[in-house]
Structure formats: C-alpha cells, structure tokens
N, C-alpha and C positions, 0 to 999 in steps of 0.2 A: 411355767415354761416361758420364755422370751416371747414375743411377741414383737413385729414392725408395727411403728408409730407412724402415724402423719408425718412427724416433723425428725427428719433425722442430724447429725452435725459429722457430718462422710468422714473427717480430720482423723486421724488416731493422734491424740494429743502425747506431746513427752511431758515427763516428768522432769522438775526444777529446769523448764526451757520456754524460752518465750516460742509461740507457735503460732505463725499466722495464721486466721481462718479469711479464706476465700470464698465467694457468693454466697454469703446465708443469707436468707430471708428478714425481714420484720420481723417476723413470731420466735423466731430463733433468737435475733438480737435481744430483745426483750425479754427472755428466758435468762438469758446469757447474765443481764444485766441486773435482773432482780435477785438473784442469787452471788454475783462476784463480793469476793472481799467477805464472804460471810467463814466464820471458823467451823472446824470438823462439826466440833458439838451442837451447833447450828440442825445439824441435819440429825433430824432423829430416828429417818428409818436408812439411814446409811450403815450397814455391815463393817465394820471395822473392825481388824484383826493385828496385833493383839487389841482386846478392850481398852475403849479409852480411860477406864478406872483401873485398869490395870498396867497398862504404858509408864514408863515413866521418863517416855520424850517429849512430855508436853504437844503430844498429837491433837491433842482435845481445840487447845489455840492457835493451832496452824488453821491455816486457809486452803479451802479446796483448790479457789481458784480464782485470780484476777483476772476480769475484762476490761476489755480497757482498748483505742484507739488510737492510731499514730502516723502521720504521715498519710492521713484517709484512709489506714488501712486498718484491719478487726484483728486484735491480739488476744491468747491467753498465757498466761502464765500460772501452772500450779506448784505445789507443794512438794513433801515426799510421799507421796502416793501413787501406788500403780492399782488401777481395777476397773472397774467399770460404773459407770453412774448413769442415775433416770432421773429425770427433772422433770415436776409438774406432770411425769406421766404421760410425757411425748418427747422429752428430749433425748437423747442417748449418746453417750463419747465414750472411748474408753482410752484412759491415762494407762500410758504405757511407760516402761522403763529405756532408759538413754542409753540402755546397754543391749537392750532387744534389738534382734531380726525383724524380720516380718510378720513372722510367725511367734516372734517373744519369747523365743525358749528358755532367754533369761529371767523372765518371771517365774516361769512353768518352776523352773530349778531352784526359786526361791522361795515359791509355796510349797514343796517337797521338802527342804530342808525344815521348813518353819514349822510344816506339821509331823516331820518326820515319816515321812511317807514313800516309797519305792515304785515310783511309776515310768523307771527307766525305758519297758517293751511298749508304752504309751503311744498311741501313733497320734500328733499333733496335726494329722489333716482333717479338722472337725470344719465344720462352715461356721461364719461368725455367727450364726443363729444359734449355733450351740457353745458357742465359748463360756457363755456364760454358765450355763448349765455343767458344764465340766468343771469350770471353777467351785462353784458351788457346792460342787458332788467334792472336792477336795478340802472346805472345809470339815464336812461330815464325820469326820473319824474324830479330828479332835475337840470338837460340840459335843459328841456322845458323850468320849470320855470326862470332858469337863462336868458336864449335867451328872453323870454317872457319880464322880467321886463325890457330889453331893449328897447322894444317896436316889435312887425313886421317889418320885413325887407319890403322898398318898391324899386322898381327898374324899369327904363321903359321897357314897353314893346309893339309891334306894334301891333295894331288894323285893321281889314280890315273891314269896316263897308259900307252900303248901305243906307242913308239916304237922309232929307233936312239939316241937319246941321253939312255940312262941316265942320270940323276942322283940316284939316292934306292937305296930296298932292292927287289931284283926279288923282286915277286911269285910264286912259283914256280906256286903254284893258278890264276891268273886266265891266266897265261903259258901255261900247256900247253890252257886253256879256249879261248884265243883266237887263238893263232898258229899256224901250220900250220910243219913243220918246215921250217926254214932259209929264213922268208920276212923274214930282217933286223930284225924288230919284238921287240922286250924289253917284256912285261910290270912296271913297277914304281911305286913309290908315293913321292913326292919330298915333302918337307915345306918348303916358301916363304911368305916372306913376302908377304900380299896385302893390299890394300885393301878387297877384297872381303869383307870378315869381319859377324860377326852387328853390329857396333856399326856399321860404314858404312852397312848394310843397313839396320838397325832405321830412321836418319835419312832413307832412301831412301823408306820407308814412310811415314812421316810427313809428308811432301813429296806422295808421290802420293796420300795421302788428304786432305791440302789443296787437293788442285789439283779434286777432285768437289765442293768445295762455290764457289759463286760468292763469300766473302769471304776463302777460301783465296787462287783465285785474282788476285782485286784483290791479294793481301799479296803474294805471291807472285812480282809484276810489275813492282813499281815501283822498281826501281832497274837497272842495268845490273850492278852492282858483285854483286849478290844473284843476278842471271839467269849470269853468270860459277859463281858459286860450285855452284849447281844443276847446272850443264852438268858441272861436277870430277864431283859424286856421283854424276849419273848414269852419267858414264864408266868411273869405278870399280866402279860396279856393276852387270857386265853378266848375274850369276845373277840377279836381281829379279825375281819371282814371287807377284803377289797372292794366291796360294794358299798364300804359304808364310806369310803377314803373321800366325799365331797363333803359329808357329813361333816364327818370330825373336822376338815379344815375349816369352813365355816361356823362351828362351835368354836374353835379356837383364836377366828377372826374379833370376837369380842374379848375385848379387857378382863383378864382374869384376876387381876390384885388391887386395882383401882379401888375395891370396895375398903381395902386393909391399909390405905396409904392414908 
C-alpha cells in the first residue's frame, strides 16, 4: 500500500519538459541530486513497462531525470516516461504526460491500450494515495499472463504424510506418536515437487486481493484467455489462506535465484 513520507516533492512533474520545482528543502535537494543524470537501468527496483530487455527503444539508457539549477532557480527535466517514483524511500513525484489533465486521463488511456484493458465505466476520482495502487492493479492482468505463458512455477517442497506407501524418510518420532502397532500406516516425510510453492501462492494472493476491489474485478474479467489462466492458479493452489498472506510475502522478500546465478 502507498504510504506518506517525511519528505514529499508536491510538483507533478511533465514529461520531456523542463519543470521548475519551487521551495524544496536540503534533504529533497540532495535526493534530487544524488540520483539526476543516472539511466533507467540504474534503478533496479523501478517497474518498467514494457521490460527493459524487452524494449527495443533503448529505455534501458534514457535518463530518469536531470537536476540541475539555473538563474538560482531548481529544475528537472525527464525522459519518456510517465509513473510514479520513490527515492531513497521518502521521496515521491510522479512524471506525468504533456498531454494530461489533472486527473491524466491521457495516461489512464495509454495503459488501457498497452495492456489491452477496458476500464472505460472507471471512475478516476481516486485520491492521490491510491493512484498508485490503481495503476498497479493495471499492470496485473498482463504479469499474469506473461508469468502464465511460461508455464507454473514448480519447486520442491516437503510432505509429512501418514500412510502404506512410503516414499521419502520414515519419520521414526511422529511414527510411534501416531500409529498404533501393526495398523499398516508409516509415518514419513517425502520431498516433491509441487506447484503449490510460496511464488505460485504469493500470485494467488495478488489475484484474491484484486478480486475485493471493484477495478480488480473489471481487470480481472475481461478476457476468457485470462479467466483460463486464474482457474490453473487457483487449482494449483489448493493451501491458500488469507491468513497466511504476511507470510508468503515475507518469504518471497528473500532472493529466490541468487543461489542458481
């Protein structure tokens, strides 16, 4: 969820336009300045859509954004980019397009075409605390789809099961805890691979927290090919537990391929 910072930059900056900024502070400037002139790929937890390995406008060596000074007064100038950025974790601006309102309808209309998406009955009176959050939820459909045509993630994961058909290491402890003598049942613990892992899950989350908001659900809907895709995750993931949704996100906070690079 968005969150207010300390430190905010009030401007809605344009895109490919020089943009005065007016009374910022020290800490802001500073911010400003230790990031200007640096390129896209510079930033690595920046959202970027299309992928910068996938683009083929050379996004990757564009510049977010120049600061810079002039006539004693605080300029920026950015790139082609319209969204929203956080710096250092207290800054906040969001690059707008030179052809938006106030409300930026002409971006709204440009991530609807891009994801192919039909959110014409949309009502764009959200507060800026949730703009982002709406954006966001607009990427959604086409991350599924992407992740999806790669197939489901499988990964192992341990089983503790009570049967006759051993296939893993008998539990000796849980074995004598649970079975009464010679009633056929082996205590043991098999290692498989499953769909059901914390990265199918985390996606599963993401989906049911779409589906409580009513522009979740418009995104959510409109395709068959997408409603397909949904039905997969849900089947693989039949542990799914809104209780457990701090859980998985914090499992999923650590590095999952680092080990394989």
């Amino acid at each position: 969820m968005y969150k207010k910072t300390k430190t905010m930059l009030k401007n809605n900056i344009l895109d490919n336009a020089e943009n005065e900024i007016s009374l910022i502070d020290n800490e802001v400037k500073e911010i400003l300045e230790k990031y200007s002139d640096k390129s896209i790929e510079y930033f690595l937890n920046l959202i970027v859509f299309p992928s910068l390995d996938d683009s083929g406008y050379g996004i990757k060596k564009q510049k977010l954004y120049c600061f810079y000074q002039k006539d004693d007064k605080n300029y920026i100038k950015t790139g082609n980019l319209a969204g929203f950025v956080r710096l250092d974790n207290k800054l906040d601006f969001r690059i707008k397009s030179r052809f938006g309102g106030e409300k930026d309808y002409f971006l709204q209309y440009m991530i609807c075409k891009v994801f192919n998406v039909n959110i014409t009955n949309l009502a764009y009176a959200v507060s800026k605390s949730d703009e982002l959050s709406v954006m966001a939820l607009l990427f959604l459909p086409a991350y599924i789809m992407k992740a999806y045509g790669k197939g489901l993630f499988r990964s192992y994961k341990c089983f503790k099961r009570n049967d006759d058909k051993v296939r893993g290491a008998i539990d000796v402890a849980r074995h004598i805890r649970q079975n009464l003598l010679f009633n056929g049942k082996i205590a043991y613990t098999s290692r498989e691979y499953s769909y059901d892992n914390h990265i199918t899950q985390l996606l599963r989350h993401a989906i049911e927290y779409a589906r409580t908001l009513e522009i979740g659900k418009l995104l959510l809907s409109h395709n068959l090919e997408l409603a397909k895709a949904l039905q997969e995750i849900e089947c693989a993931t039949p542990s799914y537990a809104i209780q457990r949704r701090n859980e998985i996100i914090n499992t999923n906070k650590k590095p999952f391929f680092s080990s394989l690079l």
